[in-house]
C-alpha positions as semicolon CSV with decimal commas, in nm:
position;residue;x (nm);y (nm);z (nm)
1;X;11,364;8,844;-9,544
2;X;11,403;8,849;-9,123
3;X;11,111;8,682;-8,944
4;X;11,008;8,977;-8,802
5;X;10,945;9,171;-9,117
6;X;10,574;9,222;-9,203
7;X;10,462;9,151;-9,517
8;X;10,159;9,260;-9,726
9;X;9,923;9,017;-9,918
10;X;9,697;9,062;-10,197
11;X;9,362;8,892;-10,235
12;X;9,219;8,860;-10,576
13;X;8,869;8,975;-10,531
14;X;8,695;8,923;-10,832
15;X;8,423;8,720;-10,698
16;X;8,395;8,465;-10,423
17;X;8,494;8,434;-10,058
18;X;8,797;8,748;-10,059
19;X;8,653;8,974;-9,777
20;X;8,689;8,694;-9,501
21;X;9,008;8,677;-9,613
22;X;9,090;8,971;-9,553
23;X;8,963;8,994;-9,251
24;X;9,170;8,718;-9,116
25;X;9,486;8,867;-9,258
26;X;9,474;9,194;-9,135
27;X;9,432;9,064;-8,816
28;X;9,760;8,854;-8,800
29;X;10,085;9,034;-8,663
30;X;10,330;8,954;-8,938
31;X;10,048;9,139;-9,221
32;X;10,143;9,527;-9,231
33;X;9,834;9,473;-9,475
34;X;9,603;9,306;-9,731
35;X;9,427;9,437;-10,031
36;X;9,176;9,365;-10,319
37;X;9,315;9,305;-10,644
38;X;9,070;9,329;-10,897
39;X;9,284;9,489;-11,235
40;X;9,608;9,428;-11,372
41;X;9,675;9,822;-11,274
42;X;9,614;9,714;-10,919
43;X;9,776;9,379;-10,910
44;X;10,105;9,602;-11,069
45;X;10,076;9,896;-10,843
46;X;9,990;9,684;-10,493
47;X;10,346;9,587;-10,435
48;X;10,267;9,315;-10,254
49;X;10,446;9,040;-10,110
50;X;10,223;8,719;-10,148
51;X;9,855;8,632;-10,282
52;X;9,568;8,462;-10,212
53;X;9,347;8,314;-10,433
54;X;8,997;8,264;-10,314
55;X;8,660;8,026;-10,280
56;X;8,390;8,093;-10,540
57;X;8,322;7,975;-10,865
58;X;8,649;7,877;-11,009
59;X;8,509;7,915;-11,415
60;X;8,355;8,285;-11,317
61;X;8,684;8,389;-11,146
62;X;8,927;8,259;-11,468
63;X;8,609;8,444;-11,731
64;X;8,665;8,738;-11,544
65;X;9,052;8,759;-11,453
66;X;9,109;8,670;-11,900
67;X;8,829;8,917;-11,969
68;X;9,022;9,205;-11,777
69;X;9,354;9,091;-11,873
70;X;9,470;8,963;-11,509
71;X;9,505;8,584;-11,632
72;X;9,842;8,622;-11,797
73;X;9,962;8,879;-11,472
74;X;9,838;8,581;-11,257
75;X;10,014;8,340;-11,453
76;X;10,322;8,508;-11,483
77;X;10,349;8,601;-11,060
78;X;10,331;8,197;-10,984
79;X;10,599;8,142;-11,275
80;X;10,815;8,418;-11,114
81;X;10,826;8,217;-10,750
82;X;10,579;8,451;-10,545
83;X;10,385;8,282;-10,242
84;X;10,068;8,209;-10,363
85;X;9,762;8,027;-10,183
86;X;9,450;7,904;-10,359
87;X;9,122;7,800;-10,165
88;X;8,832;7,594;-10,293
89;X;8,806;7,776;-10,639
90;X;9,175;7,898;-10,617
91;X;9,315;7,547;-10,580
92;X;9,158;7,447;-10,931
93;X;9,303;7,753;-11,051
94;X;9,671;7,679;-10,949
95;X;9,622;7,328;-11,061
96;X;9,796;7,211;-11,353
97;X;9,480;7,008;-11,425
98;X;9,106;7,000;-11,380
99;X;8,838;6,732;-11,470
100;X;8,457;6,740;-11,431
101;X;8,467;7,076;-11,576
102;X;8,177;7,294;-11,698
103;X;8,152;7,271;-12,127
104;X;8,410;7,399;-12,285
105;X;8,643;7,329;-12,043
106;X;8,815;7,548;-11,750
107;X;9,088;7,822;-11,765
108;X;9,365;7,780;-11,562
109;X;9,680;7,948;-11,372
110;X;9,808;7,676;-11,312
111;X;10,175;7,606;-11,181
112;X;10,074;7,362;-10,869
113;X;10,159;6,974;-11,032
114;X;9,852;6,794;-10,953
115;X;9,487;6,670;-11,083
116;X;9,223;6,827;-10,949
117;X;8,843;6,686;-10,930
118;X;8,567;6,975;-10,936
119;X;8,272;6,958;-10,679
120;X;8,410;6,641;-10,610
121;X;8,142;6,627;-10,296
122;X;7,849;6,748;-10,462
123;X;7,613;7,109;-10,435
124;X;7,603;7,348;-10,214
125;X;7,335;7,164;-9,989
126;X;7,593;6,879;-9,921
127;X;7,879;7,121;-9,771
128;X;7,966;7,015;-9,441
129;X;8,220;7,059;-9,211
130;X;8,518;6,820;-9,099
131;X;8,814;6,802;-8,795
132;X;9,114;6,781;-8,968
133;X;9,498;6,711;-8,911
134;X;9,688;6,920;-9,085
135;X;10,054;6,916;-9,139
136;X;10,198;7,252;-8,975
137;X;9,936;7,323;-8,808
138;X;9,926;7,271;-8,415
139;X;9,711;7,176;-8,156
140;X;9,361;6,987;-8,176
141;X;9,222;6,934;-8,547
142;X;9,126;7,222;-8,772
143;X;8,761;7,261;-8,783
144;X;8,756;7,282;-9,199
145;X;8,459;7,380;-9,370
146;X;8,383;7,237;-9,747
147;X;8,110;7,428;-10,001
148;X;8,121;7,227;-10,316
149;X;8,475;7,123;-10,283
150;X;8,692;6,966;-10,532
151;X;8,992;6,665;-10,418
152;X;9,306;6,636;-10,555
153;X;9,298;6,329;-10,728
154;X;9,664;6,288;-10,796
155;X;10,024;6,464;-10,723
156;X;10,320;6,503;-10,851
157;X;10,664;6,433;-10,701
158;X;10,742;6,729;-10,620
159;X;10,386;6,822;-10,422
160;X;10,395;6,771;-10,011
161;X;10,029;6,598;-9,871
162;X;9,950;6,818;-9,571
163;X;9,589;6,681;-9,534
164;X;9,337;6,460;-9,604
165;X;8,985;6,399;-9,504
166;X;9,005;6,134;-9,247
167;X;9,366;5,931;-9,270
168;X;9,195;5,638;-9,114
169;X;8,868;5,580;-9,291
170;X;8,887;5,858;-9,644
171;X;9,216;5,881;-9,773
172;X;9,107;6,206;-10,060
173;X;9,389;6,450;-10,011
174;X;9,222;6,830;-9,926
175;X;9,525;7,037;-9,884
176;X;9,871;7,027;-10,030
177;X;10,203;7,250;-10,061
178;X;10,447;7,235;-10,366
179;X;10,741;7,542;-10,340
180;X;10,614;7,853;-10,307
181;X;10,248;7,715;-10,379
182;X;9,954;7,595;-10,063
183;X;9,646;7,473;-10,166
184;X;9,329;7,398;-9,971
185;X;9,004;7,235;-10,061
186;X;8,824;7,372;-9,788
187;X;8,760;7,738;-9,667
188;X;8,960;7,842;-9,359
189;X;8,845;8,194;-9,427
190;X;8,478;8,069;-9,275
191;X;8,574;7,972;-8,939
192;X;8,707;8,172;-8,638
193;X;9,056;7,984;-8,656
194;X;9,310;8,174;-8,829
195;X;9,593;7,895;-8,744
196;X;9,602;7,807;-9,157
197;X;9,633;8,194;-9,259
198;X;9,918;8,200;-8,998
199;X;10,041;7,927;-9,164
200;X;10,064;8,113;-9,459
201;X;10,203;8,356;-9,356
202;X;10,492;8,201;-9,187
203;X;10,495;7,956;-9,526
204;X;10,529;8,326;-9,715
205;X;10,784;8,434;-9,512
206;X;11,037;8,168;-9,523
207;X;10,991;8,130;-9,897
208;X;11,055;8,544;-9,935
209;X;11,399;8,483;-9,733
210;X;11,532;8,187;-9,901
């Protein structure tokens, strides 16, 4: 696929952050578009090119998505190689595996090799907000905002650390990238910085042309 090509991006939008996304994406250059996905008739018929996978509750979002029968369609789209990035709640989701889950455990997608650590930072009155230095993206720090984030606790060999908290003082990895796969603890969507959605995008992009 040539740089220059636009692409068009689904966001799951079954509950959770997915209208800021949107926003952001339709906004960006290389999007011809981005759209809900909500059904597995919808996530079929959308032809799209790449997904996101939102902030929210991640056990609401996987009840939902195995309740309308979009679990196995998600499952089967990061098998298949298709650019796929998970925030806050989507990261657990893409995880291979989650601890300090609710009882009974948590549904996964899965596909992304790594251990992931729910609300690893406590409710929603301790979110907070954090400069960091992120791998691919330019310029001065990312202002990233985190609302009852999980960590990734470990990786596997084949999974790229493009951030954590503070490299000098808190070394809990926040964001990581594994193939086709990006992964972010934090909410990019929430801030007036779209340099991680252009990210990507251009991540997107050169996965779609190799």
């Amino acid at each position: 696929m040539s740089q220059d090509k636009k692409i068009k991006i689904g966001v799951l939008a079954l509950q959770g952050a997915f209208v800021e996304h949107i926003h952001v994406l339709k906004r960006l250059p290389q999007v011809s578009d981005a759209v809900p996905i909500r059904t597995p008739e919808e996530f079929q018929g959308s032809q799209i090119d790449a997904l996101v996978i939102p902030g929210g509750e991640s056990t609401s979002i996987a009840l939902v998505a195995e309740r309308s029968g979009l679990l196995d369609h998600l499952r089967n789209w990061v098998k298949s190689g298709k650019p796929t990035w998970g925030t806050c709640a989507g990261m657990i989701l893409l995880s291979n595996h989650a601890t300090h889950t609710k009882l009974g455990g948590q549904k996964l997608i899965g596909g992304l090799d790594v251990v992931v650590q729910r609300n690893a930072f406590g409710a929603q009155v301790d979110s907070f907000s954090a400069p960091l230095t992120i791998d691919g993206v330019a310029g001065e720090p990312f202002p990233a905002v985190f609302i009852r984030a999980p960590i990734i606790e470990s990786v596997g060999s084949d999974v790229e650390v493009i951030a954590r908290l503070d490299a000098s003082r808190d070394e809990r990895i926040v964001a990581v990238k594994q193939g086709h796969l990006l992964a972010t603890a934090f909410h990019p969507e929430l801030t007036s910085d779209d340099r991680f959605h252009r990210l990507f995008v251009e991540h997107a992009l050169a996965h779609l042309s190799s």
